[in-house]
C-alpha positions in Angstrom: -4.7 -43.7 -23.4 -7.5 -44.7 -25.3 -8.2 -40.8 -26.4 -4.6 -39.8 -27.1 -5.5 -40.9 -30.9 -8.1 -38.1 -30.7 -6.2 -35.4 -29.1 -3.9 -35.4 -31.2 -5.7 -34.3 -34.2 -7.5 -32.0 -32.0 -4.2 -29.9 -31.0 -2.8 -30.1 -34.6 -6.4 -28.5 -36.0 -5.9 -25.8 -33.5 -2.6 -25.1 -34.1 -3.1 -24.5 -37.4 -5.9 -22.4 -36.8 -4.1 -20.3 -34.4 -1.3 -20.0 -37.4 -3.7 -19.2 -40.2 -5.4 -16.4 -37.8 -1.8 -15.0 -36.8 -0.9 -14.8 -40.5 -4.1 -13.1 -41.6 -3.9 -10.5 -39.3 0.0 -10.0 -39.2 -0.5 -6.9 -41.7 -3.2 -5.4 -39.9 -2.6 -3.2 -36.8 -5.1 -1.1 -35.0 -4.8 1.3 -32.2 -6.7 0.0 -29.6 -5.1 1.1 -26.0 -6.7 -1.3 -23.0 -7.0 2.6 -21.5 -10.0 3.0 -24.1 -12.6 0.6 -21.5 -15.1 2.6 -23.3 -14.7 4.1 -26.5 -17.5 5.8 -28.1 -15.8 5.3 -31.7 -14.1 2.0 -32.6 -10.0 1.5 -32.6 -8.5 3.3 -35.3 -7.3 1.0 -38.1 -3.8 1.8 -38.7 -1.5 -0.7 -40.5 1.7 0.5 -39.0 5.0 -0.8 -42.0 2.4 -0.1 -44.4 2.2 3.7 -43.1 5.8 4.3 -42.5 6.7 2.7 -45.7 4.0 5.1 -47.5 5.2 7.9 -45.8 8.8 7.0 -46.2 9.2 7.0 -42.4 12.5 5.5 -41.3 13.1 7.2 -37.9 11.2 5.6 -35.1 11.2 8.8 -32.6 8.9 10.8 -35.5 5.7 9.1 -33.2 7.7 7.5 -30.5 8.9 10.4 -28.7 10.0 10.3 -25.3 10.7 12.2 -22.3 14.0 13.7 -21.1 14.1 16.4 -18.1 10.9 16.0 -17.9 9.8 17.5 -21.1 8.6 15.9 -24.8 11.9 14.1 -26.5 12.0 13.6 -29.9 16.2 12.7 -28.9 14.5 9.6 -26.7 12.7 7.2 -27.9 9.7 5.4 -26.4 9.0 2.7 -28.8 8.0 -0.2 -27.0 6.0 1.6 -24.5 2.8 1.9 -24.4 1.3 5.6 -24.8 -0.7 5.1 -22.2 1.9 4.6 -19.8 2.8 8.5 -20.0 -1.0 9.6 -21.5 -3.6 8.8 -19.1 -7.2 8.5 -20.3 -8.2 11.4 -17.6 -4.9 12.7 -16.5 -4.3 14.8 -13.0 -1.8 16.1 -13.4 -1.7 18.4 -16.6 -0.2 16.2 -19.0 -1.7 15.5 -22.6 -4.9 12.8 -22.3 -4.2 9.7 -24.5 -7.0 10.9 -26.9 -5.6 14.0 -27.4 -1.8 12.7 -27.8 -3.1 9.9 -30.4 -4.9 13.2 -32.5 -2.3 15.4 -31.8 0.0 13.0 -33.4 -1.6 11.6 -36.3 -3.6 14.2 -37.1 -1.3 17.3 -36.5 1.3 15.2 -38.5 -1.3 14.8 -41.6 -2.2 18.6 -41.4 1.3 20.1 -41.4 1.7 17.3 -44.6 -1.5 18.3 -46.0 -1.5 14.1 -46.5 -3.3 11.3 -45.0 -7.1 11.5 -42.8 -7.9 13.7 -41.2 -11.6 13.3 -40.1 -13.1 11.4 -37.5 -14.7 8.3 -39.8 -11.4 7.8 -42.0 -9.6 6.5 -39.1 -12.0 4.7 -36.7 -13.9 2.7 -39.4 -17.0 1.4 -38.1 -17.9 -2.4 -39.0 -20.5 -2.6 -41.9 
């Protein structure tokens, strides 16, 4: 009983850490797939509204495709699942690896646009 006057405090401070850490990173989003266990490049910065609202992107299923008959969807969307539940790191079995569905993506999306990165460093910005 007698440290409940301390505790109390003590939760409230890290409660509001926890908040003002939540809020300072709510506008920024990397890609950064568990898959990766060991990336030679770090996660690609990518602050998702901030893109689609640049690049007056309304329709989820643009980058969320999906898979119907067995075949890339872009009828079916997969937002909310992760890539790397369809894109495996080292696949087997012929599909697309999850590095080359993330650049085929992005990248092919910023070539046909002529728009946006394109190299290696303008994406996966390393710490200074």
């Amino acid at each position: 009983m007698k440290r409940l006057p301390l505790l109390i405090p003590c939760l409230a401070l890290a409660t509001l850490l926890a908040t003002q850490l939540a809020f300072a990173q709510e506008g920024m989003k990397m890609l950064k797939p568990a898959a990766f266990t060991n990336p030679q490049r770090p996660p690609a910065v990518f602050k998702h509204d901030e893109h689609n609202q640049k690049a007056k992107l309304d329709d989820c299923v643009r980058c969320h495709h999906g898979v119907e008959n067995g075949k890339r969807s872009t009828s079916v969307s997969s937002e909310g699942t992760p890539c790397a539940d369809c894109h495996k790191v080292k696949p087997t079995d012929g599909t697309t690896s999850l590095t080359k569905a993330y650049h085929s993506q992005c990248i092919g999306c910023h070539q046909k646009l002529q728009k946006g990165p394109v190299a290696c460093g303008q994406c996966h910005v390393r710490a200074r």
